[in-house]
Each structure stands twice: as structure tokens, then as C-alpha cells.
N, C-alpha and C positions, 0 to 999 in steps of 0.2 A: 555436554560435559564429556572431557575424554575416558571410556574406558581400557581397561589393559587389556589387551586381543588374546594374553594368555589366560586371564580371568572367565573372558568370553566363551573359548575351547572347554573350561570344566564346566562351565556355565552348559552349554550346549550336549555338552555328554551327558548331564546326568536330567536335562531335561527330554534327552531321547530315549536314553539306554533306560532298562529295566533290572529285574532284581538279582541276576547276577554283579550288577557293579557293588552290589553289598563289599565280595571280595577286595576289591580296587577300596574302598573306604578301612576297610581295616587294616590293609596293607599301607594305606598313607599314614596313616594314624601312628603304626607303629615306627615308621619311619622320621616321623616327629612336624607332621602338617597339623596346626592347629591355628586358630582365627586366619583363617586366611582372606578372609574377605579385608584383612587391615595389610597394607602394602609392606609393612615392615618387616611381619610376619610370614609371606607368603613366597614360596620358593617352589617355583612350578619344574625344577631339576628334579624335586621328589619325589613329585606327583607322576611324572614321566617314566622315573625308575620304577613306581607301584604299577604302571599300566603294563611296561615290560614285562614285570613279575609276575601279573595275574593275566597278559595277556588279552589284556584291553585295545585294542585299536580307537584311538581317540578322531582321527581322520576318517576311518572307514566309518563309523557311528554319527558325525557332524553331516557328514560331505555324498552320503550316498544316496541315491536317490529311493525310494518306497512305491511299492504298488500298490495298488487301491485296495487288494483282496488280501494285503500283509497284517497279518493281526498286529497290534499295537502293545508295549508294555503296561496302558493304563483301560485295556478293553476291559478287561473286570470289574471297572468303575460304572457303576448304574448314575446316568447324569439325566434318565428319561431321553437327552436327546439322541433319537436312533441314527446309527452310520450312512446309511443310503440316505437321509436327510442331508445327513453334509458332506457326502459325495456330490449331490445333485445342488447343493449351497456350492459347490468349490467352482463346479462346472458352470453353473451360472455366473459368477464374478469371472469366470477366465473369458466370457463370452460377454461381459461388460453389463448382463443382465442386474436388475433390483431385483430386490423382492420385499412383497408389501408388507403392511402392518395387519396381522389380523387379526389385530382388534376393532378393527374398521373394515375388512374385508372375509376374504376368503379361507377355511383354515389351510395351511398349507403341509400340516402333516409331519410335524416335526415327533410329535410323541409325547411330548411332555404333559400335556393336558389328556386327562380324564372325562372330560366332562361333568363329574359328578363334585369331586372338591375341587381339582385346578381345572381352571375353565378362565378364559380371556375375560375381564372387570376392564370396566373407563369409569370415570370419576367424573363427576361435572370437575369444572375449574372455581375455585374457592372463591369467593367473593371479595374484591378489594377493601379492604377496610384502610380505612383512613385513622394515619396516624396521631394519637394524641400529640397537641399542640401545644406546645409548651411557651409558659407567659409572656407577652411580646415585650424584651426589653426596651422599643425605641417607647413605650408607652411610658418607661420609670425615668423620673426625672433624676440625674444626677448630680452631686455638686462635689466638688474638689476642699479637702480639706488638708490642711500643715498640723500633723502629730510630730510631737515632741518629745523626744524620753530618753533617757541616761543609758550608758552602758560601762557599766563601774563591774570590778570584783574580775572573779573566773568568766564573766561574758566577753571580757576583750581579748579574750582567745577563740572567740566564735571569727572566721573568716565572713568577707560580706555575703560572696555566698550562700552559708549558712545563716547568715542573718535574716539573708530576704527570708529563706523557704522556710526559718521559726514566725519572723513574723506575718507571713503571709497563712500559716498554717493554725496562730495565733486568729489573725482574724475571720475562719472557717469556721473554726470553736467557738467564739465568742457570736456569732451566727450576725455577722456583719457583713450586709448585703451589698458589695463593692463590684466595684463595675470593670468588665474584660474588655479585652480590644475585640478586634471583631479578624474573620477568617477562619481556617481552615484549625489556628491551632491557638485556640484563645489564649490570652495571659491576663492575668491580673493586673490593671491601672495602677503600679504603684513604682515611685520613683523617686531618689534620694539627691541629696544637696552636692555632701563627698564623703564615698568611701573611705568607709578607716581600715587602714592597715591591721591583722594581726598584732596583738601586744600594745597597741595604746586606747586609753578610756575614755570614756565624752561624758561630760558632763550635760552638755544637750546636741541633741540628733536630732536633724528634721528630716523628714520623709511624708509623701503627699498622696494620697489615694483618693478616688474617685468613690462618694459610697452612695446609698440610696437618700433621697434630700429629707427624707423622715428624722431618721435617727439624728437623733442631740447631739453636742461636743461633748455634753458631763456621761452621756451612755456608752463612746469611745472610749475613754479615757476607764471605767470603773470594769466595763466587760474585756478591756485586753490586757487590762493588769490582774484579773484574774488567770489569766491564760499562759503569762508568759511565766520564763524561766528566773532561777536567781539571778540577779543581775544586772535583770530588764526593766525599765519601767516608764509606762509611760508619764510626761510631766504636764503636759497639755493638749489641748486637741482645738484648733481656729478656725475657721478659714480662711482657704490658700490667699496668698496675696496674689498681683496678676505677674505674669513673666515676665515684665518689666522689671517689676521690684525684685523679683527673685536673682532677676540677670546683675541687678548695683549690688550684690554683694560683695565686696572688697575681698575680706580675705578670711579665711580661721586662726582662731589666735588657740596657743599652747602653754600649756605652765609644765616644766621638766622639773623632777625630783631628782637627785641621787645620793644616797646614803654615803657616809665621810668623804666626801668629795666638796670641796667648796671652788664653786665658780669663779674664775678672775675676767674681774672689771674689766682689764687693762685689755685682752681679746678680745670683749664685744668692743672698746672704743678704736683697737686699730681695723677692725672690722667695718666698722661707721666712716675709718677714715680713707679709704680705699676706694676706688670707683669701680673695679672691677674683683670678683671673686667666683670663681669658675669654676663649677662639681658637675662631674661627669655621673650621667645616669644610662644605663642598658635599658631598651624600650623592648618592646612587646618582640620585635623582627629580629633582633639580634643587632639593633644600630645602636652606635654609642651617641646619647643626644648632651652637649654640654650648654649647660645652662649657667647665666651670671645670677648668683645671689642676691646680690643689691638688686635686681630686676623683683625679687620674689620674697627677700623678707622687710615687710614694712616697715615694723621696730621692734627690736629686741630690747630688753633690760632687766637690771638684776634686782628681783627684788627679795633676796637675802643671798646669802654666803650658798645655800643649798637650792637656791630656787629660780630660777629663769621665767620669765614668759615673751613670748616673741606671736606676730603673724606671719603667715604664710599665703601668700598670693599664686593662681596661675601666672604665668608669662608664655604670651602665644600659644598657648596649650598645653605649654609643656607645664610639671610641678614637681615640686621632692617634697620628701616626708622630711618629717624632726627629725630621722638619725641622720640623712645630710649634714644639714643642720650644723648637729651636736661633734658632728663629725672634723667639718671643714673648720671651724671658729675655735674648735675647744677639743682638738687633737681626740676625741676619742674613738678609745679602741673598740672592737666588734662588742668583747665583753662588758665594755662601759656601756655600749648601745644596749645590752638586753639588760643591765642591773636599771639600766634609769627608768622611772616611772612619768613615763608620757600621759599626760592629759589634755585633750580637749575642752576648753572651756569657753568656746562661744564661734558663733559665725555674725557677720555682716558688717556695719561700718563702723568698726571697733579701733578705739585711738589707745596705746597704753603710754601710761607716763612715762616718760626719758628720766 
């Protein structure tokens, strides 16, 4: 790490100089040197004008050399270890000489020890104890199970995010014994269908956890809806189907709401009549990916003057949410995106009436 060389020089002075630099410290002081160990603070002009003042030689105090028989600023300090110790300690390292341990050898006269209360102690070396072993999971048998639960009310302002870490925090409480990956930074076995956006509700969610093959589906279901927040709840607990079946899911279907607004027929059919219908979505990179509609919504239809339901399919990976949607078809504006009430109400191979 770099330090500052003028930092270094006050560093070095006051680890040499003795109690005359008192003067040199009140002199900076009054000259207006305070934290200066913080770079923003520190203005070594002042510190240079105080040595001038009081007469400090900061060079001659750094840089000059000392005799062995020169008393020291800190000789009044009793440290037990006596000088001729570590004169003949200095001489010996200049001379590339060790010197042993004598707690195992010879004493060599440092001074510190008395023999009577400091006196050289060895310890045996502690005994290894072996660590408690904690339950071997590959012993517990696991099984994958499909929970299902709504997110209606003030919960469809929880990001997914914050969805995983309630219900995952959910299932700690409720002392449901769920199974982690494995490595250096475990996570918890738990994995969802499709994220919802911020601002719309589901009528059912599925998400899939791994738990101990003990516990029942009716003991899921009654110990995590005590746990969760308003909003939450769960509506069943199965198990998983295999990743086959999970993969034929078609699409999610939505029923949109909006207060005095009445849908026209006449845009979802010239919608239907179109082959091509193109909405531009920003990805994660900063790339613009444009996607055709007719790729991604199965059927739409109105099923009153206020009410819509449509699915929504991936294409190649790509997907858009219902304000797309409500967007491209039915001219609405940002503020008609947040008054309308988005619902989820279902996933898989779901046909709506035309």
C-alpha cells in the first residue's frame, strides 16, 4: 500500500525524538494541524513552519546516525530487557548469527526473567480433538415436491427477490427440513415456474423444493401458512411432476382489470388479423431485443367491456410481461399500465375461449 513519504518524515521524528518535540506539537496545533493522519486534512507546509519555529531539525533527527553508548529518548522505560542484551542481539544479526530459544536451551541473559515468578514455561501441545460430526446428509432421503400458493393484496409488491428470501425464511420457521446444494456456499433447493413482476397478483404460483421424504404434503401446506405474511398463502403442496412435464407447459394465462376503461373488441381482432406485431424490449446488456407478438400471445379475448384474459408464451427465450401487451394492442399509457390490475390465473396447457 502506498504511503505518503511526508507522512513517513513525521512518522519517523516522533518515533525518534524525545520530550522536547512536546514544543513542535503545540506549535502545530496552534497553527491549525489536526487529523492528520486523513489526507484531506493533512498539510505538511505547517508542520515544516512549526519545526522552523521551535527549531526541530526533522532531517538531522530521521537520517543521523547513533552510538551505541547514546542514551535513548525511551531509556527510562523498564521493558526488563537490558541494553548490552540487544547491543550483542544487533551484533549478532549483523554477523548473520541465530539465536536459540531458551526454552529449550541455554538462558542467554536477556534480564527479563527472575526466576522466581518469570521464569521460561513449555506447555505440552493440546490434544487433537476431533470435531463433532454433523448428520450425514447423503443418509436423508429426499423428494421434490410442487407448492402452490397465491399472491394477491400488498404481496404483489414484494419483488421476486424478496419473495424467495420470505419464503425461504418461511420455511426455516416452520422447521421444514429442505435440502441445499452442495459446495463451499450452500443454497437452498428451491425453484420457481416464472417470475412475476413487481405489481401483478397470481392467483397460483408454483415453486419446487427439495424437503426431507418424512414430512407430509397436509404438514407443508398448514406449517408455512402459519409463517407467512398477509397475502401469502399457500394453496397446495404435491409432488413434483418429472422435467418433462414441467418443460410441455405452454404458456401463463392473465385476466387485466381497469376501472372506467372499456376494452375495444375491434383491437384485439385487428390484432388476431396481422401476422406480424413487433414490441421492442431492453435486456439485461443494454440490447434492444424485438420480439413478434403473435409468436408469444396464444389467445386473447374479451370477456366483458372491463375485462381481458390473454396467454403469454416464451419465444426462443425471449418473453414480455402484460404491460407489453396492454401496451402494443390497446394504446396504453405508462399511467394506464399502473392503474390496471394484472392477475395471474393459471400456468400450463390452458386454451381460453375466442
Amino acid at each position: 500500500k502506498w504511503h505518503n513519504p511526508e507522512t513517513s518524515a513525521l512518522e519517523g521524528l516522533f518515533a525518534r525524538g524525545n520530550r522536547q518535540l512536546s514544543r513542535l506539537l503545540v506549535s502545530a496545533h496552534e497553527k491549525g494541524c489536526k487529523f492528520d493522519s486523513w489526507s484531506d486534512k493533512f498539510d505538511f507546509k505547517l508542520w515544516q513552519d512549526a519545526c522552523e519555529d521551535t527549531g526541530v531539525k526533522i532531517e538531522y533527527i530521521n537520517k543521523r546516525k547513533r552510538k551505541f553508548d547514546e542514551p535513548l529518548p525511551w531509556d527510562h522505560i523498564d521493558t526488563k530487557v537490558n541494553k548490552d542484551f540487544l547491543k550483542e542481539e544487533r551484533q549478532r544479526a549483523e554477523n548473520l548469527e541465530s539465536t536459540g530459544d531458551c526454552r529449550s536451551g541455554d538462558c542467554k541473559g536477556c534480564g527479563v526473567c527472575d526466576f522466581k515468578v518469570i521464569k521460561p514455561r513449555t506447555f505440552k501441545e493440546s490434544p487433537k480433538e476431533q470435531p463433532l460430526k454433523s448428520e450425514n446428509s447423503k443418509n436423508i432421503s429426499y423428494r421434490k415436491l410442487k407448492v402452490s400458493f397465491s399472491k394477491t393484496g400488498t404481496a404483489k409488491y414484494f419483488g421476486h427477490l424478496e419473495l424467495v428470501n420470505i419464503l425461504f425464511r418461511a420455511i426455516k420457521r416452520a422447521n421444514i427440513d429442505i435440502k441445499y446444494s452442495q459446495g463451499f456456499h450452500p443454497k437452498p433447493k428451491i425453484s420457481f415456474e416464472d417470475p412475476l413482476a413487481i405489481g401483478i397478483e397470481s392467483e397460483i404460483e408454483n415453486m419446487y423444493i427439495a424437503v426431507n421424504h418424512l414430512i407430509k404434503h397436509v404438514e407443508v401446506v398448514q406449517r408455512l401458512n402459519k409463517q407467512l405474511p398477509e397475502g401469502l398463502e399457500i394453496l397446495e403442496c404435491t409432488d413434483a411432476p418429472s422435467k418433462s412435464e414441467i418443460k410441455t407447459i405452454k404458456g401463463f394465462a392473465y385476466r387485466v382489470r381497469i376501472k372506467d376503461f372499456d376494452f375495444d373488441e375491434s383491437a384485439i381482432q385487428e390484432f388476431k388479423s396481422q401476422e406480424v406485431v413487433v414490441v421492442e424490449r431492453l435486456n439485461k446488456k443494454g440490447k434492444i431485443n424485438k420480439i413478434n407478438l403473435k409468436n408469444v400471445v396464444l389467445n386473447i379475448c374479451l370477456t366483458s367491456k372491463e375485462e381481458i384474459e390473454f396467454i403469454l408464451k416464451p419465444d426462443n427465450g425471449k418473453t414480455v410481461r402484460p404491460y407489453h401487451v396492454l401496451k402494443k394492442i390497446f394504446n396504453f399509457t405508462d399511467k394506464q399500465n399502473k392503474e390496471a390490475c394484472v392477475t395471474k390465473i393459471g400456468s400450463g396447457r390452458i386454451r381460453l375461449e375466442t
